[in-house]
C-alpha positions as CSV (number, residue, x, y, z in Angstrom):
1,X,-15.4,2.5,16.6
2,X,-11.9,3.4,16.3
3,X,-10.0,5.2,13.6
4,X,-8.5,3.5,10.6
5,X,-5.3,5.2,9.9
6,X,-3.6,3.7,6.6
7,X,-0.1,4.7,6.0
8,X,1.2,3.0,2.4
9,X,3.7,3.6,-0.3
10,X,2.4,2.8,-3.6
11,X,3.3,2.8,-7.2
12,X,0.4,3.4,-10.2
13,X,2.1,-0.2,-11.3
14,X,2.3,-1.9,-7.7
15,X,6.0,-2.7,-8.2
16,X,8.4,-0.2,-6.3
17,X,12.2,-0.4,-8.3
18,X,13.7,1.2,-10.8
19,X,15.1,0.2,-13.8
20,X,16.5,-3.2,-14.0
21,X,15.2,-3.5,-10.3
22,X,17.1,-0.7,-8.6
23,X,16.7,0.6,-5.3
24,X,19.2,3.1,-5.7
25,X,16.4,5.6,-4.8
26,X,15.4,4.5,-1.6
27,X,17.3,6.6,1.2
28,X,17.8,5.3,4.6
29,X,16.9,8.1,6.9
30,X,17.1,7.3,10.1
31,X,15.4,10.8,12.0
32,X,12.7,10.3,9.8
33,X,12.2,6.8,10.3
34,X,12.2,7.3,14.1
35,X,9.5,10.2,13.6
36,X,7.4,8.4,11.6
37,X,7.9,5.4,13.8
38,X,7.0,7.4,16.9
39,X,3.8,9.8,15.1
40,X,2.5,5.7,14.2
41,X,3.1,4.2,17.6
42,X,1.6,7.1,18.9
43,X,-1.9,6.7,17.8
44,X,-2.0,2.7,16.7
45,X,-1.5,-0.1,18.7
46,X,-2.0,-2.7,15.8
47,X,-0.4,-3.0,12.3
48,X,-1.7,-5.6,9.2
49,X,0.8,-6.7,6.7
50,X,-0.4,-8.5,3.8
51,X,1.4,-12.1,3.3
52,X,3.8,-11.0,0.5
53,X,5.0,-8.4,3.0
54,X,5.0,-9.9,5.9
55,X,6.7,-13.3,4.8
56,X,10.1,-11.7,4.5
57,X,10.1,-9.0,7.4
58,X,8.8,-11.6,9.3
59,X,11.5,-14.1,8.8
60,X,14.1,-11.1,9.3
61,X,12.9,-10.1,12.7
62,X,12.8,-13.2,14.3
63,X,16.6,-14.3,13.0
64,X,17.8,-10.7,14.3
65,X,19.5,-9.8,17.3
66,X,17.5,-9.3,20.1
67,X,14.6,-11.0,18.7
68,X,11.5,-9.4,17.7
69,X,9.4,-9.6,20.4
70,X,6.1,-10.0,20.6
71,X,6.5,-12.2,17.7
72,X,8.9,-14.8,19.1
73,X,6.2,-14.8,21.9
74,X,3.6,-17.8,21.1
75,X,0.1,-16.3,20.9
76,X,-2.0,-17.4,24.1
């Protein structure tokens, strides 16, 4: 069997804003992105998004440029 690594951010209330719905705390960092990005890719070859999540990131990477790859490819 392989290992189940779960990487999540979570709120004791499930709903991650601020007051009045900000996002003012959420930071783009980019070098730690990229590390987490590459420490993940490293060791998993499969993610699972829950619908909520998915719907919209989903509907994103396909309308971006350069496509998202293996999901504009049709599964076989």
């Amino acid at each position: 069997m392989r290992p189940l690594i779960v990487f999540s951010d979570v709120t004791l209330d499930g709903f991650m804003t601020g007051a009045d719905n900000d996002l003012g705390f959420m930071v783009a960092d980019p070098q730690l992105a990229a590390e987490l990005t590459g420490d993940l890719t490293a060791v998993a070859d499969t993610m699972l998004w829950g619908h909520a999540s998915f719907t919209p990131a989903g509907a994103y990477w396909t309308a971006a440029e350069g496509g998202a790859g293996p999901l504009d490819e049709p599964d076989p």
